[in-house]
Structures are given as structure tokens and as C-alpha cells.
C-alpha positions as CSV (number, residue, x, y, z in Angstrom):
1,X,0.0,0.0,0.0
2,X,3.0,2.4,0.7
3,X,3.9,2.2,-3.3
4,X,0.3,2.8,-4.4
5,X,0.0,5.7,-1.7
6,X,3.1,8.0,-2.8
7,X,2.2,10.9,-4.4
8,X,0.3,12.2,-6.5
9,X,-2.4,9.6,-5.0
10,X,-5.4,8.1,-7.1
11,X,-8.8,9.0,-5.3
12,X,-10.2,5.6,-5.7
13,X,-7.7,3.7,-3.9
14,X,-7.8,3.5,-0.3
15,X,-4.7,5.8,1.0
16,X,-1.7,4.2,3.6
17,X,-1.5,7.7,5.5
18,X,1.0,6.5,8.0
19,X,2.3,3.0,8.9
20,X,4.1,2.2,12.3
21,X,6.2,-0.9,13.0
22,X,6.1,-3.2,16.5
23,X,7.1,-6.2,17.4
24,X,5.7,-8.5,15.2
25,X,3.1,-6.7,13.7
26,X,2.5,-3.3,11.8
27,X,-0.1,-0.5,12.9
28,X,-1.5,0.9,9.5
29,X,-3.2,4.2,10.1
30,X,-5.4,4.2,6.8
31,X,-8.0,6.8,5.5
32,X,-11.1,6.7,6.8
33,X,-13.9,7.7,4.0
34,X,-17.3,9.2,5.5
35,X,-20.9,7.4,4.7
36,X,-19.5,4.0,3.1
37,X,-20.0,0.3,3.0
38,X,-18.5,-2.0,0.5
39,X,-19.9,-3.0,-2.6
40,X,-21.2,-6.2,-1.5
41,X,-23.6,-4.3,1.1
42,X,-24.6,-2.0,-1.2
43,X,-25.5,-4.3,-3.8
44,X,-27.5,-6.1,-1.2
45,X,-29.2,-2.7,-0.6
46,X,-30.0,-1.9,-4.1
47,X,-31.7,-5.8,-4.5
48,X,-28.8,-7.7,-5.3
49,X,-27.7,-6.3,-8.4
50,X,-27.1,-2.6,-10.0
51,X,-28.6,-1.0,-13.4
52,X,-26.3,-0.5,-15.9
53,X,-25.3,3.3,-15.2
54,X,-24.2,3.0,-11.9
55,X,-22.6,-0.1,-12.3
56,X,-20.9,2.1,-15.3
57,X,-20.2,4.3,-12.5
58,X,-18.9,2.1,-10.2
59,X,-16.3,0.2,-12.7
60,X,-15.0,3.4,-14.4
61,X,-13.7,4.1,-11.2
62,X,-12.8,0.2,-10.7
63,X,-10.3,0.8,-13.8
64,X,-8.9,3.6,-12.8
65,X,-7.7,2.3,-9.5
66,X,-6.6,-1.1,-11.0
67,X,-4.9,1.0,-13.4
68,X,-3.2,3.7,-11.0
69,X,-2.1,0.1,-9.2
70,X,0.0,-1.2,-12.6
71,X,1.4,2.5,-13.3
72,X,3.1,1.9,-9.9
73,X,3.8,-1.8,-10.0
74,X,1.3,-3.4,-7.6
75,X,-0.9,-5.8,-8.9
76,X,-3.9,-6.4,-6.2
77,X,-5.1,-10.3,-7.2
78,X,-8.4,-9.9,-5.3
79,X,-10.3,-7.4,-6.8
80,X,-14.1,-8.0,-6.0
81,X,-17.0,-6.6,-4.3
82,X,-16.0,-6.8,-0.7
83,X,-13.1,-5.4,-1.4
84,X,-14.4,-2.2,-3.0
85,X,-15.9,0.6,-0.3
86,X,-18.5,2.9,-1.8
87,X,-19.3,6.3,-0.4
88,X,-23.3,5.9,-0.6
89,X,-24.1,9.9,-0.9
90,X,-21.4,9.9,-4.3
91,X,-20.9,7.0,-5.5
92,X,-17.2,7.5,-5.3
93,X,-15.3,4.0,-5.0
94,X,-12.3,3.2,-3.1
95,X,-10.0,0.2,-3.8
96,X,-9.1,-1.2,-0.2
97,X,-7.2,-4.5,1.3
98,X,-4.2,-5.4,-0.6
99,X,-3.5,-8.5,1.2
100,X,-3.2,-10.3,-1.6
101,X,-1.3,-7.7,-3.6
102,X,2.4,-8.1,-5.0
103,X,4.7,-6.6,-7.5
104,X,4.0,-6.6,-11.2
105,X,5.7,-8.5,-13.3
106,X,6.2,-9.9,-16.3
107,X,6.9,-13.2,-15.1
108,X,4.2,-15.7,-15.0
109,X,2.6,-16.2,-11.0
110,X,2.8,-20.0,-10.1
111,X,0.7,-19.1,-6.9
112,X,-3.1,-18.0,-6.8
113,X,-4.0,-15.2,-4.1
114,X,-7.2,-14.5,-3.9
115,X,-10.7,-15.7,-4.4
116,X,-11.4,-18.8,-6.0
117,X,-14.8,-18.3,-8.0
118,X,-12.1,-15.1,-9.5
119,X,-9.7,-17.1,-10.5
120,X,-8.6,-17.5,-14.3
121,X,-9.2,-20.6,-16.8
122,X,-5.3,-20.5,-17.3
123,X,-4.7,-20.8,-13.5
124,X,-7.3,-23.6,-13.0
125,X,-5.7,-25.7,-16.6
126,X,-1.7,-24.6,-16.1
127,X,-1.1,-23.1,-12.5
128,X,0.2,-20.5,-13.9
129,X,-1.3,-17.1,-15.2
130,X,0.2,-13.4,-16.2
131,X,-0.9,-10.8,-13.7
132,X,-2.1,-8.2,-15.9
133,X,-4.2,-10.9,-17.9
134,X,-5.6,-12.4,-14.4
135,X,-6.6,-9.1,-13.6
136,X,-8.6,-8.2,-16.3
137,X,-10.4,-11.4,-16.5
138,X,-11.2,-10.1,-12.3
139,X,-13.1,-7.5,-14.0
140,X,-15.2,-9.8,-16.0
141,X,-15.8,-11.3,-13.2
142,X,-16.9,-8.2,-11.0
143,X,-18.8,-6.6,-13.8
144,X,-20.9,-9.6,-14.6
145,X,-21.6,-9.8,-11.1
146,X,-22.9,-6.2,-10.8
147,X,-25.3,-6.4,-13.1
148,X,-27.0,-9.8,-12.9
149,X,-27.1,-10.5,-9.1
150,X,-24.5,-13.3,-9.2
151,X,-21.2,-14.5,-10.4
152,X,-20.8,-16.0,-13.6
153,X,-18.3,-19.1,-11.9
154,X,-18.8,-21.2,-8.6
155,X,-16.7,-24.1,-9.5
156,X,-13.6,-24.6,-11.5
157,X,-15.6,-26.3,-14.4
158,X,-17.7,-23.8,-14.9
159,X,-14.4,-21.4,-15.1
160,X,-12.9,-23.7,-17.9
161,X,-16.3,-24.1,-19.8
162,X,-16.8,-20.3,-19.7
163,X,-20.2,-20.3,-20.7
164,X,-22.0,-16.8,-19.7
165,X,-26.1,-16.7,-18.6
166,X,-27.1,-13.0,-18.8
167,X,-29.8,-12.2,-17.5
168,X,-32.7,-10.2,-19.7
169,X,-32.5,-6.6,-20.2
170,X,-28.5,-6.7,-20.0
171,X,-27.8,-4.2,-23.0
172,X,-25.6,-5.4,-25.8
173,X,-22.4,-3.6,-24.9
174,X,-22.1,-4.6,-21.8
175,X,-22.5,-8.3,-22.6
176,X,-20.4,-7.2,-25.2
177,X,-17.7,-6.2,-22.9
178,X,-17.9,-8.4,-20.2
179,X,-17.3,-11.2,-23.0
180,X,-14.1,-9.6,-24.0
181,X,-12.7,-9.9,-20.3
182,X,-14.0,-13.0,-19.8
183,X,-11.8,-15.1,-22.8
184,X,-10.6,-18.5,-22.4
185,X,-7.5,-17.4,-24.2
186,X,-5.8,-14.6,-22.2
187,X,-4.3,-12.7,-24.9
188,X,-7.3,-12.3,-26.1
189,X,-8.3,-10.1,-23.3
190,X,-8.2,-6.3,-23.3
191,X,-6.1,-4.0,-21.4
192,X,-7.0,-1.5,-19.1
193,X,-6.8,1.4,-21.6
194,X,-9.5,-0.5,-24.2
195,X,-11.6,-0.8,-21.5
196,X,-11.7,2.6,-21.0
197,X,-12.6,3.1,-24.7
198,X,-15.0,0.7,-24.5
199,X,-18.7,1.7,-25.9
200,X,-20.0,0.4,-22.4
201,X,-18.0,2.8,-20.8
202,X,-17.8,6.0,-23.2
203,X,-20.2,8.4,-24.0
204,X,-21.6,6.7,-27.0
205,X,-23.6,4.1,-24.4
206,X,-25.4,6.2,-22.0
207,X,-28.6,6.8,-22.8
């Protein structure tokens, strides 16, 4: 959290203000956002699931953060709804808990941090996956999850099938990119900054 926290900061990750070390533990003094819960609560609040423009609201900001993470080196590995706090009066989002983060690199991981139903078809085949590519296919995840009520994945068959049920009313471009993120083969995947150009996301989808 200290990398991600250095100046100039990204509003949408949780900032390390100060840090403090003790015998055998560390004392993290973190910032404390006003009216929040995390995503998970608030989904619950809003029926289970969000319509498409504030979950368009809620993953632009998602991006950003995961993206602001990269720029620095830090890849987070468990990027889903509990781990997401959301000031209820803005809708401003905060990336928090980097427990399972590391460095970037370019280097395939041979270990899985995180949460299971997240997890990647390459991780589940090989053991293996590349961070930037496990990342994206988190977003799949999370995105698919904001807008139909429930994760596309529970068990690792169902991760190598790959086989999405939207619900109705799901517009095309979302499906559209959700699918993208969501590719058996992971260089097939976008990155962060196609995602960001993405009809779902841009301009050209709101209504």
C-alpha cells in the first residue's frame, strides 16, 4: 500500500496515511472515508444487483484504481465486491485491502492469491497465469456480477467451460464487454486502456 500511496495519490484507492512498526506486527493508520459500505452491502441494498449506469459508474472508477495500481507496480489479485468501499451519498469508489497484492511482473505467477470463483481458466488448466491478464479477467468477473445479481463461476468447471447466462434486459455492450474480459484465451483479453474506450463505458452508451 506504501507504493500505491506515494504521491500524486489516485482518489479511488484507499490511501496508507501513515504506517508504524512493533514487534511483530505493523499498525497501518489508513484513511477513513465518510458514509461508506462495501460493494457487497450495497448491492444487497439496491436488491442484489445494480442498473447499468451505476454499475458504469462504479467500474470506471474500478479501472482507474486497478490501473493507477499497474502504473506503480502493484498488482492487487483480489479485486471483488468486498473489497471495493463505496461512499453511498457519491458513488465515489475506493479500492481497499491489498493482502493479496504483490509486485507486477512480467513473469508468469505459479501461486493463486485471492478468491477462488475469480480465478482465471489458465490458472485452473496450467497453475500458472500473467498478472495483468488475471486481472482483467477479475473484471469480467466483477462486472458480470454487478449487473446480474451473481457470479458468472462457482466451481472450476464452470471457469474452464466459460459459458455466460445474462440475464434479460442486460444491454448489448455490456454483454459485449464483459465477454471480452471473460476469454478463455488470455491474450485475447483487453487492457485496461481498451476498456476505458470501451462503448459500455464512453459516452456513446449512456442513454
Amino acid at each position: 500500500m506504501q507504493i500505491v500511496s506515494r504521491p500524486p495519490v489516485c482518489e479511488h484507492v484507499l490511501e496508507l496515511v501513515d504506517w508504524f512498526e512493533q514487534p511483530r506486527k505493523f499498525i497501518l493508520v489508513l484513511e477513513r472515508p465518510t458514509s461508506c459500505m462495501d460493494l457487497y452491502d450495497y448491492c444487497e441494498t439496491m436488491g442484489g444487483k445494480l442498473n447499468e449506469a451505476m454499475a458504469r459508474v462504479i467500474m470506471l472508477q474500478v479501472v482507474l484504481a486497478v490501473r493507477h495500481c499497474r502504473d506503480r507496480g502493484v498488482i492487487h489479485r483480489d479485486i471483488k465486491v468486498e473489497n471495493l468501499l463505496v461512499q453511498t451519498d457519491t458513488l465515489n469508489v475506493k479500492l481497499i485491502d491489498f493482502g493479496c497484492g504483490d509486485l507486477l511482473r512480467e513473469k508468469l505467477f505459479r501461486d493463486f492469491a485471492g478468491t477462488t470463483e475469480f480465478s482465471p481458466p489458465e490458472w485452473v488448466l496450467d497453475g500458472k497465469y500473467q498478472g495483468r491478464k488475471a486481472t482483467i479477467w477479475s473484471l469480467g468477473v466483477l462486472l458480470f456480477g454487478l449487473v446480474n445479481g451473481d457470479l458468472p463461476f462457482r466451481k472450476e468447471a464452470e471457469i474452464i467451460r466459460g459459458r455466460l447466462r445474462f440475464k434479460r434486459g442486460i444491454s448489448k455492450e455490456c454483454r459485449d464487454l464483459v465477454r471480452w474480459c471473460l476469454k478463455q484465451d488470455p491474450l485475447k483479453r483487453p487492457v485496461l486502456e481498451q476498456i476505458l474506450l470501451h462503448d459500455w463505458l464512453s459516452d456513446r452508451a449512456r442513454p
